[in-house]
C-alpha positions as CSV (number, residue, x, y, z in Angstrom):
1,X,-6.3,-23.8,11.6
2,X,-2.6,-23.1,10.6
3,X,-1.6,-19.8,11.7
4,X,0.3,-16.9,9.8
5,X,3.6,-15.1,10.2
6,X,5.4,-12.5,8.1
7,X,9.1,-13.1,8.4
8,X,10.3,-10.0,9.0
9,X,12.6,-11.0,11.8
10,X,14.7,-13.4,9.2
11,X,14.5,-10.8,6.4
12,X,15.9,-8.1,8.9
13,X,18.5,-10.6,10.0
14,X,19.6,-11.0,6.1
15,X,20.0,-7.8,5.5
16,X,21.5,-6.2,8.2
17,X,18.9,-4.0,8.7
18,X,17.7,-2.9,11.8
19,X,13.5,-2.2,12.7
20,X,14.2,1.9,12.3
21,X,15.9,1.4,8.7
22,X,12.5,-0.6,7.6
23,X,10.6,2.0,9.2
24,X,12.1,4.7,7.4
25,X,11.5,2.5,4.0
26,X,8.0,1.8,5.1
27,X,6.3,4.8,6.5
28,X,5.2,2.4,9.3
29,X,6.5,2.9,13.2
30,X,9.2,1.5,14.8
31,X,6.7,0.2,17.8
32,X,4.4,-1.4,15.0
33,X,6.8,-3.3,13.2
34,X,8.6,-4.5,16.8
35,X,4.6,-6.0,17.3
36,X,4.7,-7.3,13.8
37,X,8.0,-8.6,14.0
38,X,8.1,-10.4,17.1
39,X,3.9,-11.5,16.4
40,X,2.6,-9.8,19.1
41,X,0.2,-7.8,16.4
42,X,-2.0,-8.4,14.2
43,X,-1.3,-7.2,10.7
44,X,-3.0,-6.0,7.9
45,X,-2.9,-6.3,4.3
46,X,-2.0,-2.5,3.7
47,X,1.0,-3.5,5.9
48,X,2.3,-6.4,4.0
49,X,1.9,-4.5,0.8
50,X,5.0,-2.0,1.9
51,X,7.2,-4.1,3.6
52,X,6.9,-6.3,0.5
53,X,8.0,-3.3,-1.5
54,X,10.6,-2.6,1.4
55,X,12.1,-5.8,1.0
56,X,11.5,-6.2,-2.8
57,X,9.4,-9.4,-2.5
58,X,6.3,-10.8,-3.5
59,X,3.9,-10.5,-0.8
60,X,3.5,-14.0,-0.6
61,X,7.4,-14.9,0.0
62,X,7.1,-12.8,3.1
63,X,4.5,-15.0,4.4
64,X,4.6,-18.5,6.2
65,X,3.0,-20.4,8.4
66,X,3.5,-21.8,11.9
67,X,5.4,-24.7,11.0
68,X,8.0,-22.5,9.0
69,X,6.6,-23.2,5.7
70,X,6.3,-20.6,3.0
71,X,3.0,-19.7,1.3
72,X,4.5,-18.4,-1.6
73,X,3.6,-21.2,-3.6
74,X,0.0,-21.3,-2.6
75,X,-1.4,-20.8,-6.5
76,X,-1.0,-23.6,-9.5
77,X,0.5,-21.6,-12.8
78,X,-1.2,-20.0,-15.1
79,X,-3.8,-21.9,-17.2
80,X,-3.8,-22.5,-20.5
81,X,-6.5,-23.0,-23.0
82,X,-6.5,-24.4,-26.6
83,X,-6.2,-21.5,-29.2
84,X,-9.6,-22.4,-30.1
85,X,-11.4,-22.4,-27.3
86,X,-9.9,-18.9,-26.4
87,X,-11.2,-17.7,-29.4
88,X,-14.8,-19.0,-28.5
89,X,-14.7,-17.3,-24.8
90,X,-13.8,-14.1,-26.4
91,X,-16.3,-13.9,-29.1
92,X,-18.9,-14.6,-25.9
93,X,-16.9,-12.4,-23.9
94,X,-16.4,-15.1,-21.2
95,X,-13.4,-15.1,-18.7
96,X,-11.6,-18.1,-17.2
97,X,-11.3,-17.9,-13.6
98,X,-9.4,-19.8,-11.1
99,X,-11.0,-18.9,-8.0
100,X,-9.6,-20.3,-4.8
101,X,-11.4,-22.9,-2.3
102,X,-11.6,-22.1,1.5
103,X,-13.4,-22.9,4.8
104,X,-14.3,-19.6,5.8
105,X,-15.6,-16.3,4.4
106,X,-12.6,-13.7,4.4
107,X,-13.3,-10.5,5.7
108,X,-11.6,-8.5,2.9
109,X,-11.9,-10.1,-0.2
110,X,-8.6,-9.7,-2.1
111,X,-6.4,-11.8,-4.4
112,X,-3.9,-11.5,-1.0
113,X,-6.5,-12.4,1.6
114,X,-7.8,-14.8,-0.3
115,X,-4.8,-17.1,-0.7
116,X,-4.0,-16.6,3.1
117,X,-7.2,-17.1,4.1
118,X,-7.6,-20.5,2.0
119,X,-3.9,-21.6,3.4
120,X,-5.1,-20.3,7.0
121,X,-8.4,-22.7,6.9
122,X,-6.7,-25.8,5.9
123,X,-7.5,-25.4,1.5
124,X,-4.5,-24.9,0.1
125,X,-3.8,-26.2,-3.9
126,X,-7.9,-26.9,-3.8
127,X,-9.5,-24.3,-6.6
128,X,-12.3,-24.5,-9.0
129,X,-12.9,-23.2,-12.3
130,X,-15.5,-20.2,-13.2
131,X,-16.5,-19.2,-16.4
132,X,-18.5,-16.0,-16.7
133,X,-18.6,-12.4,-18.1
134,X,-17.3,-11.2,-14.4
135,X,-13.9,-10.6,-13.7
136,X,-13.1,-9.8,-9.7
137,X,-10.0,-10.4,-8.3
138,X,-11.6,-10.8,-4.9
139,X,-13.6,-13.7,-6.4
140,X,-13.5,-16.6,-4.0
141,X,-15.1,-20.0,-3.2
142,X,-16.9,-21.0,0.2
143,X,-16.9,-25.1,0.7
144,X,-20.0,-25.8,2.8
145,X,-18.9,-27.7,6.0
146,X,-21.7,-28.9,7.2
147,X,-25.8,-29.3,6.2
148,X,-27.4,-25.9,8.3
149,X,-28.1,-24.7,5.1
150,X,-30.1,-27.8,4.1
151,X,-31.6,-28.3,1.9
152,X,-30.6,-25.4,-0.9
153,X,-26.7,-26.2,0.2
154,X,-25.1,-29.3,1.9
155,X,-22.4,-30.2,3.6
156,X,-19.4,-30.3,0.5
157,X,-20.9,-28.1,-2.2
158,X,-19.0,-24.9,-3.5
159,X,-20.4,-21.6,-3.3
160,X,-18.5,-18.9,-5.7
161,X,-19.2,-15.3,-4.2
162,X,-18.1,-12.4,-6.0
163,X,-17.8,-9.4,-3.8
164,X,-18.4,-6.8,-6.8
165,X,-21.8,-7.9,-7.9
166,X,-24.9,-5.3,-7.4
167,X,-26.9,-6.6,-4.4
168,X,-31.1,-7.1,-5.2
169,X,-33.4,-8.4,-2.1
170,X,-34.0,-12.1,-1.8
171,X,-30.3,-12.1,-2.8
172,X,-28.3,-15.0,-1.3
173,X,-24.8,-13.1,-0.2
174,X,-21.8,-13.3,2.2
175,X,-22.9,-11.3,5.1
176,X,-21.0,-9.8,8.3
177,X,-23.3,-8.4,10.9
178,X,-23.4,-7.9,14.6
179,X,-22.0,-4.9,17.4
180,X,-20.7,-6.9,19.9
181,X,-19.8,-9.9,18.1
182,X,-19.4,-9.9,14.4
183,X,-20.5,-12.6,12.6
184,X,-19.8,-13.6,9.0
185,X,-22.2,-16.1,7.2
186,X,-24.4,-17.2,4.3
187,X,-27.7,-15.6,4.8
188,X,-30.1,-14.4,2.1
189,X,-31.1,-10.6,2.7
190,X,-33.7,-8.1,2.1
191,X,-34.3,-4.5,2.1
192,X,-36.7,-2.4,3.5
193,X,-37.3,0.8,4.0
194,X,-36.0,1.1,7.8
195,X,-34.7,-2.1,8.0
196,X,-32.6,-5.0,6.4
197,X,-33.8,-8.5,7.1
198,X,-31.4,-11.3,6.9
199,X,-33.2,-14.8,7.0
200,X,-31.1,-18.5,7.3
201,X,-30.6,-19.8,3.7
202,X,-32.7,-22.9,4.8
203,X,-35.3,-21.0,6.6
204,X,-35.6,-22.7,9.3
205,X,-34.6,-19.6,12.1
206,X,-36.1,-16.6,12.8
207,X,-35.0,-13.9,10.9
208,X,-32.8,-10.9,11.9
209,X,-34.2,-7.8,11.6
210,X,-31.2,-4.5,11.3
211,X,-32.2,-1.4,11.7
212,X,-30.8,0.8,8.9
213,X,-27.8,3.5,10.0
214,X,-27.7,2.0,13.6
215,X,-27.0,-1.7,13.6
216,X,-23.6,-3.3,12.2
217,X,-23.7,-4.4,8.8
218,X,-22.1,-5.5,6.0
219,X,-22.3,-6.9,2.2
220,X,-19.0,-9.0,1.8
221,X,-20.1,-9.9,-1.6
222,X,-23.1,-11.8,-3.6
223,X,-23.1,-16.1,-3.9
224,X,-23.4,-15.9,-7.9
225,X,-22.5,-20.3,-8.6
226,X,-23.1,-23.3,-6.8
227,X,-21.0,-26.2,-7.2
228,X,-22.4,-29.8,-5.8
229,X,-18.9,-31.4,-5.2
230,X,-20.0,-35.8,-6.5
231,X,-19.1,-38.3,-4.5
């Protein structure tokens, strides 16, 4: 995995600012941004969103990773379509989605966490297409890795999740449970009245029963295509 730096020590360099100047523009403390800036801190999305404003940058172009190379160019341009063919999507009211391949389900779905989390896990460039009457920003695509989820999913098929989508039991869905240890993954879920039951998309564990209001849990969004990638 390729880890993730903002460059706030270069940007402050260029501009001769120094970390209380960017604090005043930011709202965010002196201390924090000494973490952020020498990566002793984690940061957050809400973060990079105001000292992209700060520094009047796309998010993106404050962003590289540990080799020194930018991730502003993570996403292909814009798409186009023949006249026609537009026409046809909007009479069905269908959208054209470019939604964005990765090795691991992002804990915030965003169009921002998305592209860092499919440069982070080694995806970058890789995207598929999705046509449908949905249209989330979040929208992302999970590449199996391997065949635990055998046989409904296999190792190299694409699984589209859409984090807006209404939730029904026997749903297959992005799940992150746990207390102690959270743990994101593929499960399908069901609701009960005191309890939510999460079983292994190939059945073949025992199920994990979460008791309503007590235990740690978490819809990340709903698996709505699957994509088997040919050989």
């Amino acid at each position: 995995m390729i880890s993730t730096r903002l460059r706030v020590k270069e940007l402050l360099r260029e501009r001769r600012w120094t970390t209380k100047v960017l604090a005043e523009k930011t709202g965010l403390s002196e201390s924090y941004l000494t973490h952020i800036k020498n990566g002793t801190r984690r940061w957050n999305e809400d973060a990079l969103k105001k000292l992209a404003e700060a520094f009047t940058l796309e998010p993106m172009q404050i962003l590289e990773n540990s080799k020194g190379v930018l991730l502003k160019d993570a996403y292909p341009a814009a798409l186009q379509l023949p006249d026609q063919t537009a026409e046809q999507m909007k009479e069905l009211n269908l959208k054209l989605s470019i939604v964005p391949v990765m090795g691991q389900i992002p804990a915030q779905p965003s169009e921002l966490n998305n592209r860092i989390t499919q440069t982070t896990t080694g995806y970058k460039d890789q995207f598929v297409p999705v046509l449908s009457d949905i249209e989330d920003s979040g929208m992302f695509c999970l590449q199996v890795e391997d065949n635990s989820m055998a046989p409904n999913f296999v190792k190299g098929d694409y699984l589209v999740v859409c984090p807006g989508m209404w939730t029904n039991s026997g749903d297959i869905v992005a799940v992150e449970y746990g207390d102690q240890e959270q743990i994101r993954a593929i499960m399908q879920v069901n609701f009960m009245e005191d309890f939510i039951v999460l079983e292994s998309v190939s059945h073949k564990k025992a199920p994990i029963a979460l008791t309503r209001g007590k235990d740690q849990f978490r819809i990340i969004g709903k698996v709505i295509f699957r994509y088997q990638r040919m050989p």
